[in-house]
PDB file of N, CA, C and O in Angstrom:
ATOM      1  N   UNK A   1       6.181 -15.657 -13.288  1.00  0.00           N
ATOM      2  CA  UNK A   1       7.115 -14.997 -12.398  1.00  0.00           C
ATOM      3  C   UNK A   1       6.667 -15.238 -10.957  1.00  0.00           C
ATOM      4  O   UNK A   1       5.473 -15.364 -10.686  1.00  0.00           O
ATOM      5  N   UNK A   2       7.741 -15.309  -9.931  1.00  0.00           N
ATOM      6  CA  UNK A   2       7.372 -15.185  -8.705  1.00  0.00           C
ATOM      7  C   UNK A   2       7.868 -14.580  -7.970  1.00  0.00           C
ATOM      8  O   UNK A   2       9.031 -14.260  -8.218  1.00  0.00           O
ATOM      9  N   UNK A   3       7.272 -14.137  -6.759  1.00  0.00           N
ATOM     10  CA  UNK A   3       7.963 -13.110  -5.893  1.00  0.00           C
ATOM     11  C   UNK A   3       8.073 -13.609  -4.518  1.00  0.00           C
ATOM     12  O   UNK A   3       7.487 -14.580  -4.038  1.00  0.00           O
ATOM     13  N   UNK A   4       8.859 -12.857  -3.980  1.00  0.00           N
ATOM     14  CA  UNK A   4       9.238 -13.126  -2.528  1.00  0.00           C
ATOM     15  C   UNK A   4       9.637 -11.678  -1.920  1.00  0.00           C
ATOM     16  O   UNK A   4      10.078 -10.690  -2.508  1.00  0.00           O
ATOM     17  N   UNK A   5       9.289 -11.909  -0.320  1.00  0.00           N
ATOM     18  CA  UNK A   5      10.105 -10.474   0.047  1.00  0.00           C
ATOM     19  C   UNK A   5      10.575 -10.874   1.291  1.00  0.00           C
ATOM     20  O   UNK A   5       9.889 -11.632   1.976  1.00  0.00           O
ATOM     21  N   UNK A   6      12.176 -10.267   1.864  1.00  0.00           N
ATOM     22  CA  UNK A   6      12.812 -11.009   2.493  1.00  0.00           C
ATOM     23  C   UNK A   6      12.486 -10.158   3.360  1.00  0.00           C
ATOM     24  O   UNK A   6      12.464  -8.955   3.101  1.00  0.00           O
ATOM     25  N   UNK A   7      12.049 -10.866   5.037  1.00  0.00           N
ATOM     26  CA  UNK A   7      11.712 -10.180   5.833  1.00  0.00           C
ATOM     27  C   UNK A   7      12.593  -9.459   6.726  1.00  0.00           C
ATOM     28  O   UNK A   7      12.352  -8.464   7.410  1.00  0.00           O
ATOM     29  N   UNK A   8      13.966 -10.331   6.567  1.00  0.00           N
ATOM     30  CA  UNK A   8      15.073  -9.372   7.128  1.00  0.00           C
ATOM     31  C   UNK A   8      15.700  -8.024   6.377  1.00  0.00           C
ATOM     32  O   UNK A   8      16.170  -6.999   6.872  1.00  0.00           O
ATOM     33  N   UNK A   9      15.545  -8.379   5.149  1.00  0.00           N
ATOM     34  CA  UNK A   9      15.688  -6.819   4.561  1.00  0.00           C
ATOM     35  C   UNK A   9      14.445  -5.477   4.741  1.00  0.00           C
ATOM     36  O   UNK A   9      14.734  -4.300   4.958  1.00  0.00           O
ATOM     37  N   UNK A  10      13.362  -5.908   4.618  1.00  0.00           N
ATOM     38  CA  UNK A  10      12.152  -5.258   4.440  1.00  0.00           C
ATOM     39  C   UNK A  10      12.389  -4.181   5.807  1.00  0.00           C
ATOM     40  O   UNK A  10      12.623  -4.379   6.999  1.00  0.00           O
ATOM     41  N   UNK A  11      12.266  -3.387   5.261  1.00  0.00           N
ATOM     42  CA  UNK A  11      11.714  -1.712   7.037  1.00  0.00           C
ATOM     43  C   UNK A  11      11.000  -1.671   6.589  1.00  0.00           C
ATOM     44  O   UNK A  11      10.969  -0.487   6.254  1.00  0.00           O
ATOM     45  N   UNK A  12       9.984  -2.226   6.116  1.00  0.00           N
ATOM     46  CA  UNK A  12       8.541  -0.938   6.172  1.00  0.00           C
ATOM     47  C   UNK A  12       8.468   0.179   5.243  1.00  0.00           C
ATOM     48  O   UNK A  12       7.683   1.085   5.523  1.00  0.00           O
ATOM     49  N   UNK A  13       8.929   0.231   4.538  1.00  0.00           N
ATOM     50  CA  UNK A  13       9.113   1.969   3.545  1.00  0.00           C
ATOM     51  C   UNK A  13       7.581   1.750   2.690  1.00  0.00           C
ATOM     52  O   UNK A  13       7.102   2.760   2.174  1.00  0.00           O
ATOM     53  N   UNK A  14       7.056   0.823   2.594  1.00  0.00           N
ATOM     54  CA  UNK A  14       5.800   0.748   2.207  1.00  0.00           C
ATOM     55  C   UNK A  14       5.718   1.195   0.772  1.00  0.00           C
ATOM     56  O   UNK A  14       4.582   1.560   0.470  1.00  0.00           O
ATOM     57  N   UNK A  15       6.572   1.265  -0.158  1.00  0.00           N
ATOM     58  CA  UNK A  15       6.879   1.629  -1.362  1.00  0.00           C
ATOM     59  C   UNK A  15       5.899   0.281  -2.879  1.00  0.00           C
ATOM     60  O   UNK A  15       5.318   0.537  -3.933  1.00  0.00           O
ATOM     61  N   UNK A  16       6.186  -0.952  -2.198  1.00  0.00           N
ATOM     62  CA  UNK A  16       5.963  -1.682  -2.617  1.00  0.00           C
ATOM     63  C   UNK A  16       4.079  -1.895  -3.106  1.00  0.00           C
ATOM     64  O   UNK A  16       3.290  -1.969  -4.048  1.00  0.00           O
ATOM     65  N   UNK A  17       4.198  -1.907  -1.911  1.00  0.00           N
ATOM     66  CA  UNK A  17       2.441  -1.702  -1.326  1.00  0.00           C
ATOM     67  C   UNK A  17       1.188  -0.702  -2.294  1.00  0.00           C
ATOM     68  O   UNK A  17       0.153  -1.042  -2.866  1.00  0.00           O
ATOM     69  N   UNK A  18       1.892   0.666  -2.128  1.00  0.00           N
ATOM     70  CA  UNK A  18       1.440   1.677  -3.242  1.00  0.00           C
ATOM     71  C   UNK A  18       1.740   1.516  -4.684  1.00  0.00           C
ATOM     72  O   UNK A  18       1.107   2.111  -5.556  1.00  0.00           O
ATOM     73  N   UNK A  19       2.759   0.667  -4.926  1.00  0.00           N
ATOM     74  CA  UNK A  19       3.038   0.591  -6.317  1.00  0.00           C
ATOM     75  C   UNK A  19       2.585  -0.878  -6.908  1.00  0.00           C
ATOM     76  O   UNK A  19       2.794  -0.900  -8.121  1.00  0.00           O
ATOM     77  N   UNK A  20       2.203  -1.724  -6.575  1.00  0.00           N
ATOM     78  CA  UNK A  20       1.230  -3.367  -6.776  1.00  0.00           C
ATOM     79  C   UNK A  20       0.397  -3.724  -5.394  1.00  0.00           C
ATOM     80  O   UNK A  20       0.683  -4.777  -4.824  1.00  0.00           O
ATOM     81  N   UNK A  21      -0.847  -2.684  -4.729  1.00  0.00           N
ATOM     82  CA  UNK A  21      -1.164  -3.175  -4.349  1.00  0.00           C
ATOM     83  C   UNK A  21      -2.179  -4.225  -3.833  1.00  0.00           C
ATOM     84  O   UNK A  21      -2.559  -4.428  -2.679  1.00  0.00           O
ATOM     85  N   UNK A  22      -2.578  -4.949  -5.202  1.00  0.00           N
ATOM     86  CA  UNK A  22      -2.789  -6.534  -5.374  1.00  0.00           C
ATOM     87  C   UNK A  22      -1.899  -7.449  -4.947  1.00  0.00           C
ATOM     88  O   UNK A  22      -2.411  -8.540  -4.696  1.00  0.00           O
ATOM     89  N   UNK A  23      -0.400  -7.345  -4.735  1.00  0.00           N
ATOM     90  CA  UNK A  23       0.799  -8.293  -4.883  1.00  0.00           C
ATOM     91  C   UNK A  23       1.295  -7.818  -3.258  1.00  0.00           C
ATOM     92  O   UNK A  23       1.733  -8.761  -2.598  1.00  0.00           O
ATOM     93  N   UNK A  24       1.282  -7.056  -2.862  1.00  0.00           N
ATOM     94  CA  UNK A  24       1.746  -7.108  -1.430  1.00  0.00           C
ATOM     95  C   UNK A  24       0.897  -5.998  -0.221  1.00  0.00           C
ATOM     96  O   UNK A  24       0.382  -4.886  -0.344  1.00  0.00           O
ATOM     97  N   UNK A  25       1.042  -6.792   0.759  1.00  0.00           N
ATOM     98  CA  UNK A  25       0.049  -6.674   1.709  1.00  0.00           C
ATOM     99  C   UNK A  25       1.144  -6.471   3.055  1.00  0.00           C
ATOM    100  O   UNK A  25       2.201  -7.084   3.206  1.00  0.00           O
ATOM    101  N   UNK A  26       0.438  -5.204   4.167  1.00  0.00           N
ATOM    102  CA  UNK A  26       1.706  -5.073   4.739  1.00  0.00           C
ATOM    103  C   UNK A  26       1.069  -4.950   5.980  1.00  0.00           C
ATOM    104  O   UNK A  26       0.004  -4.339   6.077  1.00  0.00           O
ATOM    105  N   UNK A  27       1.811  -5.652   7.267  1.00  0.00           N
ATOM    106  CA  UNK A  27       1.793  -5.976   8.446  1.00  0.00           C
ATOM    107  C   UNK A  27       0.773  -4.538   8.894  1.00  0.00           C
ATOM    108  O   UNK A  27       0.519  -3.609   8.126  1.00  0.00           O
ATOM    109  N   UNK A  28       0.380  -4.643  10.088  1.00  0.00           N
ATOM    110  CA  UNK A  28      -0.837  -3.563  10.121  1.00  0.00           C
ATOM    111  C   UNK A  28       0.216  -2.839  11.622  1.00  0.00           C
ATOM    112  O   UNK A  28       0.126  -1.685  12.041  1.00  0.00           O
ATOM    113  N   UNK A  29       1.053  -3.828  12.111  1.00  0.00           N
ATOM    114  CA  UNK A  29       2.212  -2.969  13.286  1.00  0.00           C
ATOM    115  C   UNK A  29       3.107  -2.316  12.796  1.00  0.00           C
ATOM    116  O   UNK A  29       2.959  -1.096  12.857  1.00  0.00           O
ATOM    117  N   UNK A  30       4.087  -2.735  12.278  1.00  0.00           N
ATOM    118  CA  UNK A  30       5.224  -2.396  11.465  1.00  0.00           C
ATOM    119  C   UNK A  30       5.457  -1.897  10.298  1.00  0.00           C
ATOM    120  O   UNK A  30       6.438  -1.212  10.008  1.00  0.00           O
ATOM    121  N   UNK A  31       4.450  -2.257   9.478  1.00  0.00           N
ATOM    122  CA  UNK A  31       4.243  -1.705   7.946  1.00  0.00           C
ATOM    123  C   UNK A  31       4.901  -2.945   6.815  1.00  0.00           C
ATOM    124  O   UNK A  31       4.487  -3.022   5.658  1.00  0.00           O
ATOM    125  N   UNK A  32       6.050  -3.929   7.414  1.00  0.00           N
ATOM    126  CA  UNK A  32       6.488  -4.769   6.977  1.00  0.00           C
ATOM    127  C   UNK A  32       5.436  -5.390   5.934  1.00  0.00           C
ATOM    128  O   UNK A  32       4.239  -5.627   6.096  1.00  0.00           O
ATOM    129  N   UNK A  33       6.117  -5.546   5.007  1.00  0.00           N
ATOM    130  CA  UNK A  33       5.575  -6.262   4.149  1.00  0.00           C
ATOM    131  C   UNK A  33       5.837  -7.997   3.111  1.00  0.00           C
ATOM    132  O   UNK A  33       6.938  -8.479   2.842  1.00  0.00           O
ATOM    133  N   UNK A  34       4.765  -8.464   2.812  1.00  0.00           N
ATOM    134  CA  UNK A  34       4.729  -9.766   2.398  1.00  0.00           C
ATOM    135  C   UNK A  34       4.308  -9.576   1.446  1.00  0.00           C
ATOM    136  O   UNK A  34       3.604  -8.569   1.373  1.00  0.00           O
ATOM    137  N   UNK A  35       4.530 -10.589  -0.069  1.00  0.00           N
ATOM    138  CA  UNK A  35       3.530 -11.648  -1.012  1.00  0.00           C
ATOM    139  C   UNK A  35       2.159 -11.428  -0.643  1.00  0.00           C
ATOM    140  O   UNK A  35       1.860 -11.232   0.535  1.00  0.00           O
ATOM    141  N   UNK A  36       1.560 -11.441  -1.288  1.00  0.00           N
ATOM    142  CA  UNK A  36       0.119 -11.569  -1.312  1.00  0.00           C
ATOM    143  C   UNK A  36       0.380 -12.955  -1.569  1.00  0.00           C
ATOM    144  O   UNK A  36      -0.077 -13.637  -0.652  1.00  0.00           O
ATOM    145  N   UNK A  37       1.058 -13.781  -2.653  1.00  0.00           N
ATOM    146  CA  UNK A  37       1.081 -15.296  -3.208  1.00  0.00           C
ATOM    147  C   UNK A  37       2.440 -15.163  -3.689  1.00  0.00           C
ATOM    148  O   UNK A  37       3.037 -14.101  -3.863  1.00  0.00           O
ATOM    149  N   UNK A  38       2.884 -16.354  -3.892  1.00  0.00           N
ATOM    150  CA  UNK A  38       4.215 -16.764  -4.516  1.00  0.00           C
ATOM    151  C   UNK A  38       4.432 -16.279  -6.166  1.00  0.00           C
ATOM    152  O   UNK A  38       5.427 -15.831  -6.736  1.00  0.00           O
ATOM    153  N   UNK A  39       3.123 -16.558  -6.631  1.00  0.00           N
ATOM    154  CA  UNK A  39       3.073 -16.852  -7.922  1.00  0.00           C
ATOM    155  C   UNK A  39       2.275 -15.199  -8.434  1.00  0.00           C
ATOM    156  O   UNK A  39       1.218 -14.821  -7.929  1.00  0.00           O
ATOM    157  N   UNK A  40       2.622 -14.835  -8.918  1.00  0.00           N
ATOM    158  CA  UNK A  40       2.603 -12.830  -9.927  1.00  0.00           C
ATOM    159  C   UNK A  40       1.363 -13.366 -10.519  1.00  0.00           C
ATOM    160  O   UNK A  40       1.585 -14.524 -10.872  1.00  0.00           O
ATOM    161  N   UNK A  41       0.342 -13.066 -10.735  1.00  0.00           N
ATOM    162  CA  UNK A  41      -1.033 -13.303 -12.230  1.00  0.00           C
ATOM    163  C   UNK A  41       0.223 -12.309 -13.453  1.00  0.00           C
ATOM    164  O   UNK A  41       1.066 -11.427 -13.288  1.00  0.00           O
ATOM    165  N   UNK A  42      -0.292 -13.074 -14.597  1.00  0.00           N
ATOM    166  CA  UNK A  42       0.703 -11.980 -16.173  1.00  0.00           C
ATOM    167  C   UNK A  42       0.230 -10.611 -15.647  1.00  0.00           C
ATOM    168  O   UNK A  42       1.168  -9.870 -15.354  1.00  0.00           O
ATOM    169  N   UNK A  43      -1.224 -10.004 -15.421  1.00  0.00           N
ATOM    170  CA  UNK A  43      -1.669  -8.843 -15.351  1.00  0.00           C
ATOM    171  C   UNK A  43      -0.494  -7.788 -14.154  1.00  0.00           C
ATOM    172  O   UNK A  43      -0.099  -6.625 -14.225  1.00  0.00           O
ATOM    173  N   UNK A  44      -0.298  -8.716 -13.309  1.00  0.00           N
ATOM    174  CA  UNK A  44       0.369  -7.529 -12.729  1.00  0.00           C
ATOM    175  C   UNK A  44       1.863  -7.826 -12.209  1.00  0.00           C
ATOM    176  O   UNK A  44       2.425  -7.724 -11.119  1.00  0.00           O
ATOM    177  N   UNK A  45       2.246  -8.244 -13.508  1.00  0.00           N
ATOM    178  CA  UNK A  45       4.295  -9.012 -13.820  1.00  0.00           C
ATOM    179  C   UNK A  45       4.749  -7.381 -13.480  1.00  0.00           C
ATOM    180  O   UNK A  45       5.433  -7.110 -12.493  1.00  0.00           O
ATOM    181  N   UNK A  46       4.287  -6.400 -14.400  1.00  0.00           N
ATOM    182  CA  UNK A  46       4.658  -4.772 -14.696  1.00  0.00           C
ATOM    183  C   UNK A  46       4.678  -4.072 -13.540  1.00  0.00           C
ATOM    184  O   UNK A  46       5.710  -3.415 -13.404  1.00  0.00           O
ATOM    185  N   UNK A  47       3.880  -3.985 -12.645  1.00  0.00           N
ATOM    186  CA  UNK A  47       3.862  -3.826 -11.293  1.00  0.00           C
ATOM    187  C   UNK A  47       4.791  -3.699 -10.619  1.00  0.00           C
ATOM    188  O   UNK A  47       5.541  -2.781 -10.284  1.00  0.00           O
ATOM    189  N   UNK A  48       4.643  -5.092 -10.373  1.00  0.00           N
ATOM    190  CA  UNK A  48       5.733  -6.059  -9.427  1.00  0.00           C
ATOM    191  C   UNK A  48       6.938  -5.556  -9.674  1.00  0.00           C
ATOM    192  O   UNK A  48       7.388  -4.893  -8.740  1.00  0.00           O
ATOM    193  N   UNK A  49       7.714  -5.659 -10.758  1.00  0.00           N
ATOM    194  CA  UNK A  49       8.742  -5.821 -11.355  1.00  0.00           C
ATOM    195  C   UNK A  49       9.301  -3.881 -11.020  1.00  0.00           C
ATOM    196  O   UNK A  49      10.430  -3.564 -10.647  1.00  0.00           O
ATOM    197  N   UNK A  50       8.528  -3.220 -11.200  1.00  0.00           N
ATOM    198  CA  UNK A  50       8.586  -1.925 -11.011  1.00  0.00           C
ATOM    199  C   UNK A  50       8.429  -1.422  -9.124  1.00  0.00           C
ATOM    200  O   UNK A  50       8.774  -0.326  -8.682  1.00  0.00           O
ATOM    201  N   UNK A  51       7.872  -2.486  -8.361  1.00  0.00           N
ATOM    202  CA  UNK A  51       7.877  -2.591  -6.550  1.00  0.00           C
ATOM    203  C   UNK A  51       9.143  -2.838  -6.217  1.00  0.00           C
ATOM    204  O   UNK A  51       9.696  -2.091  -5.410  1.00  0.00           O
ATOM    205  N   UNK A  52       9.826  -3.934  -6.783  1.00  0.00           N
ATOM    206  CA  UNK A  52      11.110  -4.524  -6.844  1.00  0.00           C
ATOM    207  C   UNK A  52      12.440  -3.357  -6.864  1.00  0.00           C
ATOM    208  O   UNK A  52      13.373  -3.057  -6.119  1.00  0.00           O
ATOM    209  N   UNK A  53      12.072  -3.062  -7.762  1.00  0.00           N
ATOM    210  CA  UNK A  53      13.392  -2.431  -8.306  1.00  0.00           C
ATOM    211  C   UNK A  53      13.036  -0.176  -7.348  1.00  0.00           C
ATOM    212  O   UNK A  53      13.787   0.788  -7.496  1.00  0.00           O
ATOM    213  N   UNK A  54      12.088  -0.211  -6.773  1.00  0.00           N
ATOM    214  CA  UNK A  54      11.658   0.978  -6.464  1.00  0.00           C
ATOM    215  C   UNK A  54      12.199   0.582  -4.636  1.00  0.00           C
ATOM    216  O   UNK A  54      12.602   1.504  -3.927  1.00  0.00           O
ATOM    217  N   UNK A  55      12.145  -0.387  -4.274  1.00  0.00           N
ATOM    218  CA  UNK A  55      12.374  -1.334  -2.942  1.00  0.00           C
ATOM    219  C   UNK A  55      13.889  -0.270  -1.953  1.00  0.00           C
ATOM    220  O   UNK A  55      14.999  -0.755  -2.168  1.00  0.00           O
ATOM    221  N   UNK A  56      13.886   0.386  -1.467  1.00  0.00           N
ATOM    222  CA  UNK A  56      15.148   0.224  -1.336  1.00  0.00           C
ATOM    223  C   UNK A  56      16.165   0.244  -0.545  1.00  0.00           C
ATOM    224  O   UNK A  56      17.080   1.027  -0.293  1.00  0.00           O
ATOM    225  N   UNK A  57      15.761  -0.954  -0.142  1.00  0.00           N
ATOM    226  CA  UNK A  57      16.039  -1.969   1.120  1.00  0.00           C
ATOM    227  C   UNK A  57      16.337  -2.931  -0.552  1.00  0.00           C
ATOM    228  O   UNK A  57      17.501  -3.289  -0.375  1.00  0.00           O
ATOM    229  N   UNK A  58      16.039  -3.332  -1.569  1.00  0.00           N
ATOM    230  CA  UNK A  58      15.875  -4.879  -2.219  1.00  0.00           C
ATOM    231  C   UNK A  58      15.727  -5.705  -1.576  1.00  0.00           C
ATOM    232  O   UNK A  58      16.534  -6.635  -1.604  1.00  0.00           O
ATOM    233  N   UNK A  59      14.674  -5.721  -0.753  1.00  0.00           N
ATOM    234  CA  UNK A  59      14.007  -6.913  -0.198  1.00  0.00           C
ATOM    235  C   UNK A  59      12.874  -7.618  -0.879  1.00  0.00           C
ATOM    236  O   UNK A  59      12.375  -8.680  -0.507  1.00  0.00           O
ATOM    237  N   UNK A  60      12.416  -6.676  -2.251  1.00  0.00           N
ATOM    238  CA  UNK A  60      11.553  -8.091  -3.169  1.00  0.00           C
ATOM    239  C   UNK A  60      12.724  -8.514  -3.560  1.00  0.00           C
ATOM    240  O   UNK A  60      13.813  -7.939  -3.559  1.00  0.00           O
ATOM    241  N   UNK A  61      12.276 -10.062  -4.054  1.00  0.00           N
ATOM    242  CA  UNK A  61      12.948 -11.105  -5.098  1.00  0.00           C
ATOM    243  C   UNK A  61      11.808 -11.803  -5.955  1.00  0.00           C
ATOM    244  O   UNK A  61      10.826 -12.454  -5.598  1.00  0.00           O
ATOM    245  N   UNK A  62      12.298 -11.429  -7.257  1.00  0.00           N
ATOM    246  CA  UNK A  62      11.750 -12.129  -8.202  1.00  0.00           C
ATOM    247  C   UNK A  62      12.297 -13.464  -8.997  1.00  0.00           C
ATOM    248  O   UNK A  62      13.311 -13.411  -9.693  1.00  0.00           O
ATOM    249  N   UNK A  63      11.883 -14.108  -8.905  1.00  0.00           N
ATOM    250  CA  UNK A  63      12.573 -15.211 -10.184  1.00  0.00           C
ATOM    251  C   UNK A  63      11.846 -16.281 -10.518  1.00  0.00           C
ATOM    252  O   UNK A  63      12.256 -17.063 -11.375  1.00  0.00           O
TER     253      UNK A  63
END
């Protein structure tokens, strides 16, 4: 699996961050957040997938 997070959707709600935070890492001004990597490890698909859908802005993308 891979992830992405679109920076024009993203505010900052920092939701993502607390819920995989191995998988995304967030701007230290804004709170905005990024990928840690493109590519998910299997260990934390469950995570992710649960950052995504908690997002809500939906600014992760998985596919």
């Amino acid at each position: 699996m891979k992830v992405r997070v679109d920076p024009e959707r993203c505010q900052g709600h920092t939701l993502c961050a607390m819920i995989a935070p191995k998988a995304f890492e967030l701007d230290d001004v804004d709170g905005h957040s990024t990928a840690v990597g493109e590519d998910v490890p299997a260990d934390q698909e469950e995570e992710v997938r649960e950052a995504a859908h908690s997002c809500p802005e939906r600014a992760i993308q998985l596919f």
